[in-house]
C-alpha positions in Angstrom: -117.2 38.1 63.9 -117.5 42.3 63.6 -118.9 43.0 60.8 -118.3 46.5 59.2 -120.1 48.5 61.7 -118.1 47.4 64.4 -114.8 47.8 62.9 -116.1 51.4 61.8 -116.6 51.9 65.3 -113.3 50.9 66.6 -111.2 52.8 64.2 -113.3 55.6 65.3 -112.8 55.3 68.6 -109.1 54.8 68.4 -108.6 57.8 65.6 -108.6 60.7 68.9 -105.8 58.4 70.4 -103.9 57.6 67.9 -103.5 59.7 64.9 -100.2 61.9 65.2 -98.8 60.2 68.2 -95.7 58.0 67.7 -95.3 54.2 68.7 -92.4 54.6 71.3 -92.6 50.9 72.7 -94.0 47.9 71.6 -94.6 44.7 73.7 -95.2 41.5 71.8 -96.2 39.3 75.1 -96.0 36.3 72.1 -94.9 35.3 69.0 -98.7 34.9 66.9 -102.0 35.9 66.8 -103.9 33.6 64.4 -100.3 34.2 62.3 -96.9 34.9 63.2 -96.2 38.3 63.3 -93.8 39.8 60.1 -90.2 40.0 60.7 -88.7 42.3 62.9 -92.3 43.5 63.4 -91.9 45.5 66.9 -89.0 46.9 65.7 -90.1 48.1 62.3 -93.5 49.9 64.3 -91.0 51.1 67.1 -90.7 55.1 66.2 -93.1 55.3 63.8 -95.8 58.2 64.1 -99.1 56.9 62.8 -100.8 59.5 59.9 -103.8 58.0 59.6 -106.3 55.5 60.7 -108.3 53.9 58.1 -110.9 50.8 57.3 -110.5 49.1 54.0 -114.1 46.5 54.6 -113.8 44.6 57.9 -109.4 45.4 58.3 -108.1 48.5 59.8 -105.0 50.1 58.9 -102.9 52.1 60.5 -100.4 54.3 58.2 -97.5 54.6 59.4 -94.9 57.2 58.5 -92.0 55.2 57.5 -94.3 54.4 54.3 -95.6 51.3 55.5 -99.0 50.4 56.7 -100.2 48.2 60.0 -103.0 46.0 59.3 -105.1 44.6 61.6 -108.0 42.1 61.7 -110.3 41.9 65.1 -110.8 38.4 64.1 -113.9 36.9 66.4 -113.0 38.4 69.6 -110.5 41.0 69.0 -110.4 44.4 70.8 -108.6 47.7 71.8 -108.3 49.0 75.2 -107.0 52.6 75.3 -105.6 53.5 78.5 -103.6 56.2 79.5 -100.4 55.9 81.4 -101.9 56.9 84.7 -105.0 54.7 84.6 -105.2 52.5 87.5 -106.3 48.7 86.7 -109.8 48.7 87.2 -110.7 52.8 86.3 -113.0 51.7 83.4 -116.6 51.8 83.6 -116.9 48.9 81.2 -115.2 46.1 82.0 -113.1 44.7 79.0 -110.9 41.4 79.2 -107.2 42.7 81.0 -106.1 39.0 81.6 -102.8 39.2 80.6 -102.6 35.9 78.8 -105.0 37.6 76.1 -103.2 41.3 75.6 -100.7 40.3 73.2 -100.0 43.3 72.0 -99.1 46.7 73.7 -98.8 50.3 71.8 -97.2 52.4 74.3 -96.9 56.1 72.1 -95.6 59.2 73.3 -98.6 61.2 74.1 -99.0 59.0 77.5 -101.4 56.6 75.8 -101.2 52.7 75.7 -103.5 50.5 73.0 -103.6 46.7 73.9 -105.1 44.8 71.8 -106.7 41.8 73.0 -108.1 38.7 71.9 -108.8 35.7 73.7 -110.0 33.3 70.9 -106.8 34.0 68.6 -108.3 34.6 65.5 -107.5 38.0 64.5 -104.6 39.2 63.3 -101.2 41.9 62.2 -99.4 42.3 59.5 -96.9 45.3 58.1 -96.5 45.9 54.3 -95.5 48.5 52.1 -98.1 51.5 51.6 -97.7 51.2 48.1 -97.9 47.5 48.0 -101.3 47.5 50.2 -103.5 47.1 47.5 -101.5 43.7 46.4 -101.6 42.2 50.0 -103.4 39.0 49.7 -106.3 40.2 52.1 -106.9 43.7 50.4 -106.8 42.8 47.1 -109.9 40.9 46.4 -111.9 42.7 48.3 -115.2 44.5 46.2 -117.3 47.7 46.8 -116.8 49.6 50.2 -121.2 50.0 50.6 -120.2 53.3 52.8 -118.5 55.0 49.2 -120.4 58.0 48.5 -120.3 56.2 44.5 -122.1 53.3 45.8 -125.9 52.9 44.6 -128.2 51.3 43.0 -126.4 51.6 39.1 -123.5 50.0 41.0 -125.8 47.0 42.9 -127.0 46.6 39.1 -124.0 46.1 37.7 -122.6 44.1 40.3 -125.6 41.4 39.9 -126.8 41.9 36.5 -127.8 38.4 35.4 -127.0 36.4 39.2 -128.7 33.9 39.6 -127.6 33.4 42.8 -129.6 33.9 45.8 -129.8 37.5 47.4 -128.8 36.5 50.4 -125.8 34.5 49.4 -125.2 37.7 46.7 -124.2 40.2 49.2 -122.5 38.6 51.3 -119.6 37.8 48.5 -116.6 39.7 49.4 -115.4 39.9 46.2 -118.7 42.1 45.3 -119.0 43.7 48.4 -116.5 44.3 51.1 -117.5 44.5 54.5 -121.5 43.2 54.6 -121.8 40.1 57.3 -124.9 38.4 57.9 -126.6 40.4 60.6 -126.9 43.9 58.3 -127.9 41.8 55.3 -130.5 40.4 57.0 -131.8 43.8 58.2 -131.1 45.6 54.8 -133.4 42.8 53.0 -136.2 43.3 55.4 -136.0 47.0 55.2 -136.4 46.9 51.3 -139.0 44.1 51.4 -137.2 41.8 49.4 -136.6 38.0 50.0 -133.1 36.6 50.6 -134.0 33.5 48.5 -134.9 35.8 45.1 -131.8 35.8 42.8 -130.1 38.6 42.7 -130.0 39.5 38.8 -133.6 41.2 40.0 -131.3 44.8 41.1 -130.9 44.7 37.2 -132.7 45.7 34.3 -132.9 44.1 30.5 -130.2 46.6 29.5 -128.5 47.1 32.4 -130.2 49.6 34.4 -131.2 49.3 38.0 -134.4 48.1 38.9 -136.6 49.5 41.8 -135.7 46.4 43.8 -132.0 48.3 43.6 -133.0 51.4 44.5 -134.9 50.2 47.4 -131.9 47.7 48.7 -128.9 50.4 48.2 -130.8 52.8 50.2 -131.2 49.9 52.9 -128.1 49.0 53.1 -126.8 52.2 53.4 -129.3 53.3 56.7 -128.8 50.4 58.4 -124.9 50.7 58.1 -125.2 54.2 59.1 -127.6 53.8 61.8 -125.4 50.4 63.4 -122.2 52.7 63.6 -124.2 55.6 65.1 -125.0 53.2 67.6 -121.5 51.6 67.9 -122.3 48.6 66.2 -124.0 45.2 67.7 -122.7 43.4 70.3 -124.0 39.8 70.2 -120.7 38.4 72.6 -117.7 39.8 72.5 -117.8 43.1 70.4 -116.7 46.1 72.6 -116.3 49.9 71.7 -112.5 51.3 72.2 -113.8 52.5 75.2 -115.1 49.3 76.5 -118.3 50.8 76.2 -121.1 47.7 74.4 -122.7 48.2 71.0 -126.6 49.0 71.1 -127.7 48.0 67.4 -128.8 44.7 68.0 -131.7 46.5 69.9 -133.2 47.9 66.8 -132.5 44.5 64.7 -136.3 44.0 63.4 -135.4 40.4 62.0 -132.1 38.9 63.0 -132.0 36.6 65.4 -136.2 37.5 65.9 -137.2 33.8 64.9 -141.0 33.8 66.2 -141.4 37.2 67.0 -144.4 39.4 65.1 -143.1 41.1 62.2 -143.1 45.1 62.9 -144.5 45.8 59.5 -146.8 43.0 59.0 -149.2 39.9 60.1 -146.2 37.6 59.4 -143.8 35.7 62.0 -140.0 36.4 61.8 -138.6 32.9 60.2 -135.3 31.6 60.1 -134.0 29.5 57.1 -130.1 28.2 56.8 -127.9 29.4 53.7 -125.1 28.0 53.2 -124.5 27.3 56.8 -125.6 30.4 57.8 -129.4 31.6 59.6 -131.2 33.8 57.3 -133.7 35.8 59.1 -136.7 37.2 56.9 -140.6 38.0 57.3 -142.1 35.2 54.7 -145.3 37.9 54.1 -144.0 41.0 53.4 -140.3 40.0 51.9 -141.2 38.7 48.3 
């Protein structure tokens, strides 16, 4: 599934597009995604000029106008395809998925552009709701700490984890604490600040409070390797694409995930792999303590 890199990536990508152009036609080529689409949901995006294009964790949203907001989910194999009206089939570089049985939707907006969103496993998903309502939808409202906000540190980490006894690992990758983390970036942010995913994570947190240098280090990882992923357009592991069809390139710097048996670039150790509640943990068992 994209993790936050990717879907930073995308919303990047489509931002040139689509921001300030309005939705003149909409083709629904069926009736669901993962869910059914909202009532009258071509019609209510039908003449709408999107405003902005933003990224609440791993959702994108599209404000609209008419004081509503798009949202969309990539789900595990979700993507855009920006074309312009004149393209011929074919014209892209990087080939992306154009079997019609998986572009079920189709953005045509008045500045000659199309955006089809495709997604042959079904699992991502639209929805429309109010602007001012956005932060009740079910989906954005439990979400935690965007890790990109420029108030996001180690006093946060700390106060986020302050007596967890819950492993690291398992730690950031709750939602409800952090939005937006996935497993690959958690992985890499551990081994970049030399901590093991099995420590619990009250460690980012002092007697009284404070952040420990544990925090420090792990906020600063977490922050590079974010940074560094979307510079690079993200990971593609199977079915991630850029809005240009062009691949992701991150998962060419990964220095532990998915590295199970390889020499550790820091140290004498071998890259293990350990599962966490149903998910591969990749960590250096010399130099992560």
């Amino acid at each position: 599934m994209p993790e936050l890199p990717e879907v930073e990536t995308v919303r990047r990508g489509l931002e040139p597009a689509m921001v300030g152009a309005r939705i003149a036609k909409v083709e629904l080529r069926r009736g669901d995604i993962r869910f059914p689409f909202p009532p009258g949901f071509g019609e209510r995006l039908t003449g709408q000029r999107i405003s902005a294009l933003a990224r609440r964790a791993k959702y994108l949203l599209f404000q609209l106008d008419g004081r509503e907001t798009l949202i969309v989910h990539l789900g595990m194999s979700g993507s855009f395809r920006v074309e312009a009206e004149t393209t011929a089939p074919g014209a892209f570089h990087y080939e992306r998925s154009k079997d019609p049985k998986h572009d079920h939707v189709v953005l045509h907006l008045d500045n000659g552009k199309t955006v089809t969103f495709n997604d042959p496993r079904r699992f991502g998903f639209m929805d429309l709701v109010e602007t001012g309502a956005l932060e009740g939808h079910p989906r954005i409202s439990g979400l935690g700490d965007e890790p990109l906000a420029p108030q996001f540190g180690a006093a946060r980490l700390a106060k986020l984890f302050s007596g967890s006894r819950a492993p690291l690992k398992a730690a950031l990758l709750d939602q409800k604490r952090i939005a937006g983390l996935g497993n690959i970036y958690v992985c890499e942010a551990l081994f970049r600040a030399r901590l093991s995913p099995f420590r619990p994570a009250g460690i980012l947190a002092r007697a009284g409070g404070g952040p420990t240098r544990a925090a420090a280090a792990l906020a600063k990882a977490i922050r590079a390797v974010l940074e560094e992923a979307i510079e690079a357009g993200g990971s593609t592991l199977r079915d991630h694409r850029q809005a240009d069809g062009e691949l992701g390139y991150f998962q060419h710097a990964f220095a532990v995930y998915d590295r199970e048996g390889s020499p550790c670039p820091r140290c004498n150790g071998a890259i293990a792999r350990h599962v966490q509640s149903g998910r591969s943990t990749f960590f250096c068992p010399v130099c992560q303590k």
